[in-house]
VEXDREN-235234 format. One record per atom (N, C-alpha, C): residue number from 1; y, x, z. Coordinates in steps of 0.001 Angstrom, whole numbers, plus 500000, padded with zeros to 6 digits. Example, Ala and Ser with C-alpha at 12.3 -4.5 7.8 and 13.67 -1.06 7.14 Angstrom:
# residues 2
(1,(494310,513190,507800))
(1,(495500,512300,507800))
(1,(496700,513200,507800))
(2,(497750,512850,507080))
(2,(498940,513670,507140))
(2,(500030,512900,507870))
This chain:
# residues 286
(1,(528449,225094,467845))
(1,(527869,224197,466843))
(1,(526349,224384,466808))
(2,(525863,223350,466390))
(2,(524206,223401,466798))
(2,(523349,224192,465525))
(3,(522949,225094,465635))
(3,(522522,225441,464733))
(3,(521100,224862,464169))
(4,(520619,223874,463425))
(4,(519912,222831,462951))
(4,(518410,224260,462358))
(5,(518611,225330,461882))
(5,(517903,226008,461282))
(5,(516240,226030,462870))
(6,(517571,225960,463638))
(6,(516283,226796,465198))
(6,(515237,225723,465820))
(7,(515940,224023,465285))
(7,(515403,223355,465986))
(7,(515040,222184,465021))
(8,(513646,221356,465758))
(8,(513499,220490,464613))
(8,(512722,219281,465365))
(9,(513782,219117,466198))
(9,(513236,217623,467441))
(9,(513097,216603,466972))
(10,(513763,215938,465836))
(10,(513916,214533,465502))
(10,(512126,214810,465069))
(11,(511694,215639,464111))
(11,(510159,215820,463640))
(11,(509285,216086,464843))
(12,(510064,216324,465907))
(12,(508373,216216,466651))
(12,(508251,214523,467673))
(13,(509831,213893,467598))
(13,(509668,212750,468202))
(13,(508983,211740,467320))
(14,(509241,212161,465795))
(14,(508177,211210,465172))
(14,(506961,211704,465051))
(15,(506420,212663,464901))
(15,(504762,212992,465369))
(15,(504259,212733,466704))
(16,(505284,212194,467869))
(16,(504515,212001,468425))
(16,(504110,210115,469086))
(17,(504720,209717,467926))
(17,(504857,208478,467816))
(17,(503198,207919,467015))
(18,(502744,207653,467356))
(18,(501217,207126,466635))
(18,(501209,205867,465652))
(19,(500361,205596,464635))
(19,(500097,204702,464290))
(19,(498959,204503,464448))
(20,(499026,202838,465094))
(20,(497937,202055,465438))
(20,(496888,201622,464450))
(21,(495551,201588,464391))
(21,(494809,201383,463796))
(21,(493722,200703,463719))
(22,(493630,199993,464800))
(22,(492476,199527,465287))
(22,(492663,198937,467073))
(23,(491979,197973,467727))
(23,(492419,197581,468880))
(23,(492388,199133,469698))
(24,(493274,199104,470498))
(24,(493136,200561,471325))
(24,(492856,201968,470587))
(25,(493365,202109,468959))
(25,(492970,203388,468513))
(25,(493746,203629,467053))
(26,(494754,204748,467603))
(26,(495991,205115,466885))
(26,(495797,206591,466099))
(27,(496542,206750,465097))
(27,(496433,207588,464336))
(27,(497661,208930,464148))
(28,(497313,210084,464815))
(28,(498352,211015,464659))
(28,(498445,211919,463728))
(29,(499434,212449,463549))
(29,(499869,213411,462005))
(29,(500273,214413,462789))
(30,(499377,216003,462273))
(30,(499646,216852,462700))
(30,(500773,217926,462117))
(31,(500766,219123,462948))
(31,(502018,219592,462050))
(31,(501726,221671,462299))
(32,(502002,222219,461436))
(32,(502246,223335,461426))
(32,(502774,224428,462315))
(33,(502376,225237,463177))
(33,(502977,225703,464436))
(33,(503034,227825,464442))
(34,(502830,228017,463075))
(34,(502432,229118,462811))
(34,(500825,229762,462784))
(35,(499891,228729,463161))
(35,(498763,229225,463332))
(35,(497477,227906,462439))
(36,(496563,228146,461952))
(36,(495810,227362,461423))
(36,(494884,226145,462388))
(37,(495265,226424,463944))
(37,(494688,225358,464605))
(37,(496191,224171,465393))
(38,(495525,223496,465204))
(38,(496343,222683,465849))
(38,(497192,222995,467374))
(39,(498512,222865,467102))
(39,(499479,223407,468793))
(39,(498495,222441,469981))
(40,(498467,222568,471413))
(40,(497832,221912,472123))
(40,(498929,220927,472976))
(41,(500176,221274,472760))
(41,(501072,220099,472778))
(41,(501021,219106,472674))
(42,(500645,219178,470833))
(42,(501256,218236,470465))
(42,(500225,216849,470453))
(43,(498602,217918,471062))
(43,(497690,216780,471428))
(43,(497657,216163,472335))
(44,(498098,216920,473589))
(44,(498916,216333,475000))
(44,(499517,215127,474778))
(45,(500531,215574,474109))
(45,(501932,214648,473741))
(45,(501594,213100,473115))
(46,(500522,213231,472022))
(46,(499834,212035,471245))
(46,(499036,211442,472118))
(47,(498367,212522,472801))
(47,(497197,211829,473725))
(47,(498083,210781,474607))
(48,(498769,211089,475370))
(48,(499655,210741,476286))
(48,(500635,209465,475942))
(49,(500956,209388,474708))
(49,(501445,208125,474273))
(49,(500700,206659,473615))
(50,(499411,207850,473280))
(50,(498335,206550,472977))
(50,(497482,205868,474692))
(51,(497921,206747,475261))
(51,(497662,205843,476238))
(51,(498607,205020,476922))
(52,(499490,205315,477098))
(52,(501203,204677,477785))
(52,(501360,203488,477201))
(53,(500906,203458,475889))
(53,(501395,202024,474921))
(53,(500202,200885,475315))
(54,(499047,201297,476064))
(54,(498074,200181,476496))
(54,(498302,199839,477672))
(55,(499493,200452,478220))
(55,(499508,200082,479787))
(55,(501355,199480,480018))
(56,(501242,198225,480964))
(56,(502339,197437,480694))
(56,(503239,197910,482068))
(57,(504502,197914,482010))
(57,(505309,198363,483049))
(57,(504597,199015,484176))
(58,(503890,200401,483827))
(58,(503577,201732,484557))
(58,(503967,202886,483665))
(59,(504215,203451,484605))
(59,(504767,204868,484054))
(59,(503713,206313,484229))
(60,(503371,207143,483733))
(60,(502231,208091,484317))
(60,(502516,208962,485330))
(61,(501398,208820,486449))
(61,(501920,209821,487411))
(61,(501105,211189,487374))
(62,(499814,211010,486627))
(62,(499019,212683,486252))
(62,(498403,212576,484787))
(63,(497954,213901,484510))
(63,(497042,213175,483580))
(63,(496538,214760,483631))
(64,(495056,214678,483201))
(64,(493886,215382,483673))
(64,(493384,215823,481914))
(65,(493323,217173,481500))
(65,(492862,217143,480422))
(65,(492098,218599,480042))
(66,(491094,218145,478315))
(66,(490348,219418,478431))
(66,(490600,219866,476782))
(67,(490559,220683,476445))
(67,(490658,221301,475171))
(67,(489323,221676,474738))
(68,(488108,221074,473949))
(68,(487269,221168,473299))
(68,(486934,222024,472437))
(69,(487669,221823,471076))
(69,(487042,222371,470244))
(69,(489130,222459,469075))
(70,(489352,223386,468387))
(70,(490332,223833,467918))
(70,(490144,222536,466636))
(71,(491752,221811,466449))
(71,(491522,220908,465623))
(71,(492422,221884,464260))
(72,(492872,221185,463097))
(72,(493360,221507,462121))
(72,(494256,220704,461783))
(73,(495130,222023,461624))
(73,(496183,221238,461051))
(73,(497096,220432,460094))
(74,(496027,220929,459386))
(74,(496113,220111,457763))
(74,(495570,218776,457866))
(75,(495394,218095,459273))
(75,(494533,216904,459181))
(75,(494713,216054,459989))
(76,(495323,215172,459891))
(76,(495473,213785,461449))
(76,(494552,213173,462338))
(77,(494395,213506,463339))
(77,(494038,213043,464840))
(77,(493672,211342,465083))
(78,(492725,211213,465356))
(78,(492672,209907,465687))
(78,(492137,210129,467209))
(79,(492952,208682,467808))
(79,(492567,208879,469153))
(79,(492172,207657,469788))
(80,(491057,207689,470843))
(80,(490540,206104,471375))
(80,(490911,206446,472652))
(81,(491659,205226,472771))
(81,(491772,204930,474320))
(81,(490817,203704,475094))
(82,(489926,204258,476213))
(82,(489263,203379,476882))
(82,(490167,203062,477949))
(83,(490209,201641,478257))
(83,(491073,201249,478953))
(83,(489907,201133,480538))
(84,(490141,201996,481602))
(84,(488730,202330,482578))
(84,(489001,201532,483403))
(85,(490642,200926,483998))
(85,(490767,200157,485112))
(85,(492259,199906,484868))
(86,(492495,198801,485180))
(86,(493906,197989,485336))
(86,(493616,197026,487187))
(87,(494532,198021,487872))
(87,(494232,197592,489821))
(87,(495754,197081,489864))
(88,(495549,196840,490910))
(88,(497227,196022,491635))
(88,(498385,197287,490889))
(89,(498571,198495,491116))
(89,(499704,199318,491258))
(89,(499019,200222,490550))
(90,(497911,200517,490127))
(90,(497464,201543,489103))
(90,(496566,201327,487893))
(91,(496821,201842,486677))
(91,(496042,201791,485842))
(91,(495086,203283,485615))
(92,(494017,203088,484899))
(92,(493493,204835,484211))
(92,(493332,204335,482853))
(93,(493220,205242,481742))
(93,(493166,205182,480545))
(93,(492470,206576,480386))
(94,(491200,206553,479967))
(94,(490463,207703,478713))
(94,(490949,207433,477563))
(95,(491342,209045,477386))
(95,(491653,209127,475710))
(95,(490665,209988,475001))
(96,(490533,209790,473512))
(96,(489463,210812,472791))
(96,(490210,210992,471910))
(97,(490557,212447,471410))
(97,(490725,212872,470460))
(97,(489861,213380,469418))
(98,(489691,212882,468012))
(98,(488857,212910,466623))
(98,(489168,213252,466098))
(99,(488967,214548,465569))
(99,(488742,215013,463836))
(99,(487597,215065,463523))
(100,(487801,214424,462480))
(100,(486232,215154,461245))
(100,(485383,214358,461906))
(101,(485186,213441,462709))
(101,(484356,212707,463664))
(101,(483746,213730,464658))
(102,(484581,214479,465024))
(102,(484193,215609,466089))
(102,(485350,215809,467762))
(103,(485118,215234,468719))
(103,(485555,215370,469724))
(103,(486337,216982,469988))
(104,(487659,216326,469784))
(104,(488568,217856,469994))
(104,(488998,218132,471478))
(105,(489145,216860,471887))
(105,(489961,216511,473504))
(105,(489650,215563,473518))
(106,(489886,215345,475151))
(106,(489436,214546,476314))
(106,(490677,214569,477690))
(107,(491103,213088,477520))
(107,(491992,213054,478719))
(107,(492021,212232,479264))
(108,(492497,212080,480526))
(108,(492283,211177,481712))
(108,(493478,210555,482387))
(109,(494264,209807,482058))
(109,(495687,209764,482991))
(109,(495517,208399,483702))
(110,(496491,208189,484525))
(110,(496924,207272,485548))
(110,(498298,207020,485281))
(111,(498528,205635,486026))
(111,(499712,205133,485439))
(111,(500097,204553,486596))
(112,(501140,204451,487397))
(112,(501495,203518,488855))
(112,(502751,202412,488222))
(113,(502839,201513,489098))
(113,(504215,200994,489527))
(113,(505110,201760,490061))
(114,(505995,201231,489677))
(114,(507565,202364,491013))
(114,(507275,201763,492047))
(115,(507329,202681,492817))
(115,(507352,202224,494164))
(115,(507938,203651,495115))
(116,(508369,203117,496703))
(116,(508889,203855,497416))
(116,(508234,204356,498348))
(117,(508987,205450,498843))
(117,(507982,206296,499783))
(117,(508141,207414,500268))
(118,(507403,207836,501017))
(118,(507916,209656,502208))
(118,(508170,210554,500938))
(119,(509102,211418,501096))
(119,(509467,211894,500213))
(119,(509767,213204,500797))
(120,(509107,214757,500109))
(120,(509485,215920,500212))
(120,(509021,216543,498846))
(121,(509864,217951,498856))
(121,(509002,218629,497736))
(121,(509920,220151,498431))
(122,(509259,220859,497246))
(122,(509228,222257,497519))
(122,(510848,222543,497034))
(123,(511224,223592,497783))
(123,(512585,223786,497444))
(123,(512935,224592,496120))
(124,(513401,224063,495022))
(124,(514053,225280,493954))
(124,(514220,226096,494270))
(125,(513778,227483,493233))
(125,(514365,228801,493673))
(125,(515486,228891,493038))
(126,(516394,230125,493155))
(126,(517646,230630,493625))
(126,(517657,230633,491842))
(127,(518582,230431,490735))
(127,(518388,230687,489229))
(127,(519835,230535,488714))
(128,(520011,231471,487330))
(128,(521166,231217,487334))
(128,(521478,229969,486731))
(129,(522970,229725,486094))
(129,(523286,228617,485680))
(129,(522535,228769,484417))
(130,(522089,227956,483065))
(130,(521375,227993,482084))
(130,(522587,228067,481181))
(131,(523710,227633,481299))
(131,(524485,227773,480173))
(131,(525384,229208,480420))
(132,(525019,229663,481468))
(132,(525510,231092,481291))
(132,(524247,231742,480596))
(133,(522991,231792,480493))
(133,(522104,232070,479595))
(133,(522284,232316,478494))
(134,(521952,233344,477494))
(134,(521397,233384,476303))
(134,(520529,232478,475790))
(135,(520251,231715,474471))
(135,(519304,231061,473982))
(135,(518128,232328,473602))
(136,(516829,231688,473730))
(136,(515977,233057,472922))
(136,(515574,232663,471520))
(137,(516343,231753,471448))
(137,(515903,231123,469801))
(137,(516453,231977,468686))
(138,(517541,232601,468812))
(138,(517954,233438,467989))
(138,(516837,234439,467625))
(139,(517192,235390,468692))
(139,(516263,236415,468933))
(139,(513993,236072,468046))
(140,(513719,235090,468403))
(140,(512517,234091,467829))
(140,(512632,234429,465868))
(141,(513595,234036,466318))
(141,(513987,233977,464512))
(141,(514117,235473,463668))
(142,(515154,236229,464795))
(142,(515201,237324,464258))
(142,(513656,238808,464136))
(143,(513052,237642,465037))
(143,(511600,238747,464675))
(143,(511013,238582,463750))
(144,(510818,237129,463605))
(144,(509736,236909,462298))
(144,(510721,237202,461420))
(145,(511665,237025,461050))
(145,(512159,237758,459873))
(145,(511960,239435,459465))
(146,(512081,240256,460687))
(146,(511615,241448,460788))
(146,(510250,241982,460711))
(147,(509407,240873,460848))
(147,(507749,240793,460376))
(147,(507512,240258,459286))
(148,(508289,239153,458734))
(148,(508338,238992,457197))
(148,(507410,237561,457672))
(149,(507724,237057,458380))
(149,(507334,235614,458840))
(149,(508182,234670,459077))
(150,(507461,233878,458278))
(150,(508340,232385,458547))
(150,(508669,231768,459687))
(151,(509973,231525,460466))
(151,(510252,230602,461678))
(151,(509763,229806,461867))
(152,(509382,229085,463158))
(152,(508959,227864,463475))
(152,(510043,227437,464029))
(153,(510765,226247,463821))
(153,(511869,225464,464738))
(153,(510717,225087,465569))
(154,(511512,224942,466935))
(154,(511322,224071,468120))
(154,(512116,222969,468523))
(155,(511470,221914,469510))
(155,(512331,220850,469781))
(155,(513163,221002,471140))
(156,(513114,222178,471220))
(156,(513777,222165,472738))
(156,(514337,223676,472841))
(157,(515615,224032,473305))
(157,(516058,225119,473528))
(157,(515147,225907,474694))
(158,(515199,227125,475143))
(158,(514550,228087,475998))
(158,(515824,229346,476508))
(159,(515805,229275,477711))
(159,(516350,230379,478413))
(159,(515897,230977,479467))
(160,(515739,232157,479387))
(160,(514740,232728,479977))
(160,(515273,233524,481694))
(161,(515470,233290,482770))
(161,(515588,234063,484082))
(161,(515611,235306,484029))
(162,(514905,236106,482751))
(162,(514681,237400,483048))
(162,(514350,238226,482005))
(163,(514090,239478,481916))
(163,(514245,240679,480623))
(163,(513423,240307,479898))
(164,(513032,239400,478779))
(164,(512550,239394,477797))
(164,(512407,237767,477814))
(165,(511690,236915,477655))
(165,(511520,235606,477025))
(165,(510418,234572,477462))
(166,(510122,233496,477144))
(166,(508751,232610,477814))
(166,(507634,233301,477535))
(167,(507492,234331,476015))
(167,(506399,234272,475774))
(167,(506019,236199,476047))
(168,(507542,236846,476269))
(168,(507151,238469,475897))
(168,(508394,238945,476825))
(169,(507577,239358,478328))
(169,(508875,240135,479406))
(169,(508212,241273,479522))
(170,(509378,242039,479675))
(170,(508800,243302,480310))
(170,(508691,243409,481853))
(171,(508591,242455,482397))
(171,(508090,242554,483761))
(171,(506708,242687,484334))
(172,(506287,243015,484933))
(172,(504974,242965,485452))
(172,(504158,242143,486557))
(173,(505341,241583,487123))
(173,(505864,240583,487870))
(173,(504555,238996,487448))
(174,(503557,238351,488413))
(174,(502751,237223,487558))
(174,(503880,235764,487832))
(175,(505088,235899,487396))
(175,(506017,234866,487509))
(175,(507056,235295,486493))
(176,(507821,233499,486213))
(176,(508870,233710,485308))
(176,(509866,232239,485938))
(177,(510668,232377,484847))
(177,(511562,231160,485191))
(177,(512229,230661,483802))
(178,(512275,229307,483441))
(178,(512707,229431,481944))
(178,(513470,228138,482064))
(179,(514564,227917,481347))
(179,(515454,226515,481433))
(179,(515064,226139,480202))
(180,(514747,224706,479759))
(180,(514943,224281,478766))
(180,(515798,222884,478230))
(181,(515901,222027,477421))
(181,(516501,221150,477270))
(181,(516483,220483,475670))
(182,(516855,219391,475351))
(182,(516929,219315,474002))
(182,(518020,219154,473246))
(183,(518368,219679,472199))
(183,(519824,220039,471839))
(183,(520607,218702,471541))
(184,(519504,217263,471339))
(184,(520380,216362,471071))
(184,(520031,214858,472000))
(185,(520850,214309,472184))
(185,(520863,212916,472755))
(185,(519523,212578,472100))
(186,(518950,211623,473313))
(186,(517608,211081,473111))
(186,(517534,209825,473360))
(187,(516631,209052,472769))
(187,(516792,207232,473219))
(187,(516257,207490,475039))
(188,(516392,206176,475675))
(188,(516316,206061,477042))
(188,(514961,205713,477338))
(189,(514069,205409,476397))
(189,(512734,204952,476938))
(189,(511983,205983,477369))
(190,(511439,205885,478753))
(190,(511024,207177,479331))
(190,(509952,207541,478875))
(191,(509006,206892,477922))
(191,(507708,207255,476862))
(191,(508344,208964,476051))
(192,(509952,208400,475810))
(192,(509992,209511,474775))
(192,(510108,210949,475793))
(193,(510281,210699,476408))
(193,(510721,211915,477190))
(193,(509279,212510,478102))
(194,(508695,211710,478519))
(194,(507211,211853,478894))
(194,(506301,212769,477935))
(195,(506380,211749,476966))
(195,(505529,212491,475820))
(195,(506465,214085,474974))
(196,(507378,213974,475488))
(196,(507913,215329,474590))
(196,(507614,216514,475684))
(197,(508064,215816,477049))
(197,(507339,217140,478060))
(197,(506100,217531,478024))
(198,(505283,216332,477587))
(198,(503571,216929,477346))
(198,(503565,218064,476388))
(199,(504572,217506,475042))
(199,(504521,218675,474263))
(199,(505028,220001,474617))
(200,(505839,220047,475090))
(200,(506563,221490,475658))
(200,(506126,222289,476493))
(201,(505354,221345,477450))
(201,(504582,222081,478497))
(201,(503666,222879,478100))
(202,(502955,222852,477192))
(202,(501602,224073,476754))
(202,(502771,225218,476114))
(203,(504268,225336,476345))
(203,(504617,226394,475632))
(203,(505141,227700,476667))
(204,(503797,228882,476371))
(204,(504106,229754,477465))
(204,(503883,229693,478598))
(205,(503079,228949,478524))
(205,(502812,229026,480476))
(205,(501815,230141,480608))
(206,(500677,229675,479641))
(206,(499601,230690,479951))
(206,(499921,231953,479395))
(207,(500773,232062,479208))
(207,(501483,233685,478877))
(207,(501856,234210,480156))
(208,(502118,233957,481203))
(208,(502402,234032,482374))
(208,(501291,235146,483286))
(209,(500353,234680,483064))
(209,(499222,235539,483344))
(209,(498698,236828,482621))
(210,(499201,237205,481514))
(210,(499358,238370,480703))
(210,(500392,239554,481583))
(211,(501501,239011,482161))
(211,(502832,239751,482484))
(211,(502370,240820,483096))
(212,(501112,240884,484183))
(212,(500421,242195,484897))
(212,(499963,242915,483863))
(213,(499224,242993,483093))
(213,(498453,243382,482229))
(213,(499289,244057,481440))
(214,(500439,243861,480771))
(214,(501332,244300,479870))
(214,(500810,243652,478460))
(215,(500295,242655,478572))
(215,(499969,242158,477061))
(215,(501193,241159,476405))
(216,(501236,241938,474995))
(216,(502715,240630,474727))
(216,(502416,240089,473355))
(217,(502985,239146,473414))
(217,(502610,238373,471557))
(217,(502421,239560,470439))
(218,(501582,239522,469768))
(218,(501398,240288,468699))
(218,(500149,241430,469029))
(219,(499824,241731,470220))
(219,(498487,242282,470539))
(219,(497253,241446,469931))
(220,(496951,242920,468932))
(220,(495983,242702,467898))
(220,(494291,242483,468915))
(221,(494711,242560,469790))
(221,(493239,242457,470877))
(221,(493456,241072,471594))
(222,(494215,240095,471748))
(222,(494267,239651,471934))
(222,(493835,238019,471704))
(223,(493044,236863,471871))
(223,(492475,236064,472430))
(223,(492875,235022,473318))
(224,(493729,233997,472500))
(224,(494581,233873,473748))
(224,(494141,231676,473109))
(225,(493842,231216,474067))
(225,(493647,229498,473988))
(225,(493950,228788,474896))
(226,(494437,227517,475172))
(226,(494221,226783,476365))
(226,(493182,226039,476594))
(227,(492589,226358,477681))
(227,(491153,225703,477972))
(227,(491232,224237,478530))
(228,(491923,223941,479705))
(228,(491864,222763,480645))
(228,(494203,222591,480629))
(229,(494272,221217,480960))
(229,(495906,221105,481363))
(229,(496127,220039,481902))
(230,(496615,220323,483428))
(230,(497307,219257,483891))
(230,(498432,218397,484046))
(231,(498765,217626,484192))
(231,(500632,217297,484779))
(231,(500692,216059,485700))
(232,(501371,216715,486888))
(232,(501531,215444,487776))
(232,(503144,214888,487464))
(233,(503571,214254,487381))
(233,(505307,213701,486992))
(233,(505168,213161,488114))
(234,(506301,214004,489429))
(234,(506706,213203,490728))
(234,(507864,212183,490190))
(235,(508645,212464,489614))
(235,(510344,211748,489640))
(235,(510614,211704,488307))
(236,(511030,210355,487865))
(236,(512283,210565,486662))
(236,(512681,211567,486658))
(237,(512701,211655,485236))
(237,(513709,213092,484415))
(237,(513911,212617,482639))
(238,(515016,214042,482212))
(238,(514913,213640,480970))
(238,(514427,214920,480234))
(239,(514882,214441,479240))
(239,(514439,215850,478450))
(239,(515597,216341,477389))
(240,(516868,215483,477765))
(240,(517846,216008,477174))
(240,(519399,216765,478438))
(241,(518370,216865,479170))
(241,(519065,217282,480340))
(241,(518322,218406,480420))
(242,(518747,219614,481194))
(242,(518425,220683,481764))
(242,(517240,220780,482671))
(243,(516108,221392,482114))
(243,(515035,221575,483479))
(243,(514431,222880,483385))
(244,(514212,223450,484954))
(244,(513485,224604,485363))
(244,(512215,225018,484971))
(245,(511384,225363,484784))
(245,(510078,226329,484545))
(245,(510470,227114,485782))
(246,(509520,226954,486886))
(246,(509414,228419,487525))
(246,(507847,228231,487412))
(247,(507462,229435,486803))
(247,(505902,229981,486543))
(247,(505220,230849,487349))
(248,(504251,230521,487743))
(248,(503200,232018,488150))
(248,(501854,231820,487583))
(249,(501521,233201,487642))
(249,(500058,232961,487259))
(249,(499150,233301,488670))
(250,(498526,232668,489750))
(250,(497501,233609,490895))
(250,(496557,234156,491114))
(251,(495756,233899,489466))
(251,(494845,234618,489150))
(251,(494389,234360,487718))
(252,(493891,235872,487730))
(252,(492991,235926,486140))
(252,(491560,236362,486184))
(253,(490877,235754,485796))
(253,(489651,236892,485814))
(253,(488206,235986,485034))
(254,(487294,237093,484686))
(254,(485866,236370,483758))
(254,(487173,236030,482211))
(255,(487779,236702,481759))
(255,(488570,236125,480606))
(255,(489220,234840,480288))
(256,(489556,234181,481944))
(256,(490838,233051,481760))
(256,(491680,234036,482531))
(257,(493247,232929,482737))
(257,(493513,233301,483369))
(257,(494244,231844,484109))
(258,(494856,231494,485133))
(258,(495160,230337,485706))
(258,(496735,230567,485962))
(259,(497606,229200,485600))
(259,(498757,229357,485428))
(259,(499332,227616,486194))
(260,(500495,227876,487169))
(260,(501111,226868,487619))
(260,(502127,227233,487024))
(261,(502774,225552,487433))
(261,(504113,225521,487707))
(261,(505081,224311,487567))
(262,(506108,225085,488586))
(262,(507213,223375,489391))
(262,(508129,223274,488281))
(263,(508518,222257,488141))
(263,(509435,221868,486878))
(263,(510220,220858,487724))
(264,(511865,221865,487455))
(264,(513073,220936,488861))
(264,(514100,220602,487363))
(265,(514785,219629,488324))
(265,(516296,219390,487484))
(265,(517229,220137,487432))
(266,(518076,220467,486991))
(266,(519716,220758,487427))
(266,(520107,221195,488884))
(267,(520183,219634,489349))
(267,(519966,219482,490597))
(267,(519043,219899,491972))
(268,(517882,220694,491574))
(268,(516981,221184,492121))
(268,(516254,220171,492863))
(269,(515824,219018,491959))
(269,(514414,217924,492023))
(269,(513702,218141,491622))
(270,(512132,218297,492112))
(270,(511303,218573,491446))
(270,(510669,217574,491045))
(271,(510377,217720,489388))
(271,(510360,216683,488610))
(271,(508793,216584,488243))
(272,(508065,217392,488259))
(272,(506940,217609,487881))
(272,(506042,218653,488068))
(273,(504900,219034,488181))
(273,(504033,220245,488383))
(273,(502897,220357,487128))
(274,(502902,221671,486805))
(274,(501801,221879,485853))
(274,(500399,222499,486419))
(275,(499589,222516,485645))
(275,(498691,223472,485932))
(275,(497416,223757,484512))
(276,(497579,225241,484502))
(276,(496558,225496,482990))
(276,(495881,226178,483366))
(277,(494359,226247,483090))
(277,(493940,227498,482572))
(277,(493376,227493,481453))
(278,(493587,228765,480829))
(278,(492964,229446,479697))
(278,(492645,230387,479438))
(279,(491417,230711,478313))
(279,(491107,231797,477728))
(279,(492325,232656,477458))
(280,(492004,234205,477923))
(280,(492987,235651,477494))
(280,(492070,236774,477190))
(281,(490968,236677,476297))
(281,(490360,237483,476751))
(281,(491027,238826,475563))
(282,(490450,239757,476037))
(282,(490765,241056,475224))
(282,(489476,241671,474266))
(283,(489835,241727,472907))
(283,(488420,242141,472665))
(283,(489012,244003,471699))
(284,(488080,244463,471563))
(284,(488748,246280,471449))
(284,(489413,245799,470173))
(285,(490130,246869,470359))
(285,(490756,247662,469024))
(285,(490421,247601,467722))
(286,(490780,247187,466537))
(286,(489716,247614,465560))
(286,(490241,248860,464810))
């Protein structure tokens, strides 16, 4: 039975739904993520749908983005989309993200026709089944209660490949592997599922690059932001279906650190590729 306490998807499919406000410039409602700045998801996710809705039967195949300045979360997002080019088979769309009349983000996506073509990708690695998995949502819950902190539901379950979780392994290992999915049936329009992977994707990746180091959530020295985020979407997918995270980080250094990664189906399609970097820096002890 689904336990409703861990997860809270129907609320992030309507945040990431915009209201329009103006020709080309929609208005988002932010939301609470345990921390006083805004999640970088969920600006992905908005960004990403305020642009999709100006562009007519294309779907996005990248989108190119930068993290500015930390927004708040007590406060709704407005975002302009410049519409830069509409070509035979591709569109681009600039987006701006506004608070306070202050540039938070900046993104860049592309949009194609379907179309056909040479086709390879990298092979899935070897993983177990996800429903033989543990959820780590339990476990999520049962800490902050043990810290005397309030849960955050998520919109998407997490299972983790290996001894500890997306965000805290004891491996040392600069790779992970994580299944996720969403606990409930989703409408079919591939906007929703697009835009919910934007959101999910900033979760834990750049934790990935900590795993050498031995740094884990709750290090009081710790410094941790996303600076820049990419996503290329090769293939249809959903997001109420089962998909891979395999992570690495190949380098850290000057206080980022740089984080990929292939995102397959079930089936071992690769559905998409990430790429982050961000600030980790360490500052002493106090």
């Amino acid at each position: 039975m689904l336990d409703n306490s861990l997860y809270n998807t129907q609320e992030i499919l309507d945040l990431l739904v915009l209201e329009q406000i103006g020709p080309d410039r929609y208005r988002g409602q932010s939301h609470f993520m345990g921390s006083p700045n805004v999640f970088g998801g969920q600006v992905l996710g908005q960004s990403l749908y305020a642009a999709a809705v100006t562009v007519d039967n294309r779907r996005p195949h990248s989108l190119h983005s930068l993290f500015i300045l930390p927004g708040n979360h007590r406060l709704p997002i407005e975002y302009e989309v410049e519409r830069v080019r509409d070509g035979g088979t591709f569109s681009t769309r600039r987006v701006v993200a506004i608070q306070e009349g202050r540039r938070i983000f900046v993104m860049s996506a592309s949009f194609q026709v379907t179309e056909e073509g040479l086709s390879h990708q990298k092979p899935a690695p070897e993983s177990e089944d996800p429903e033989s998995l543990a959820s780590n949502l339990p476990t999520w819950k049962q800490r902050a209660a043990s810290t005397n902190r309030p849960f955050q539901p998520v919109p998407v379950d997490f299972r983790a490949n290996h001894n500890g979780d997306i965000f805290s392994s004891d491996t040392r290992h600069p790779s992970k592997r994580v299944w996720t999915r969403a606990p409930i049936r989703l409408s079919d329009d591939p906007l929703v599922h697009e835009a919910l992977f934007a959101y999910v994707s900033d979760y834990g990746l750049l934790w990935t690059a900590l795993q050498p180091h031995g740094v884990k959530m709750g290090d009081k020295r710790l410094q941790i932001a996303s600076l820049d985020h990419t996503i290329w979407f090769h293939r249809p997918f959903r997001m109420d279906d089962w998909l891979h995270f395999s992570m690495e980080s190949p380098n850290a250094s000057g206080g980022r650190g740089l984080c990929f990664a292939h995102v397959y189906n079930k089936e071992g399609v690769l559905v998409a590729t990430l790429a982050q970097e961000g600030l980790i820096r360490l500052r002493p002890a106090a």
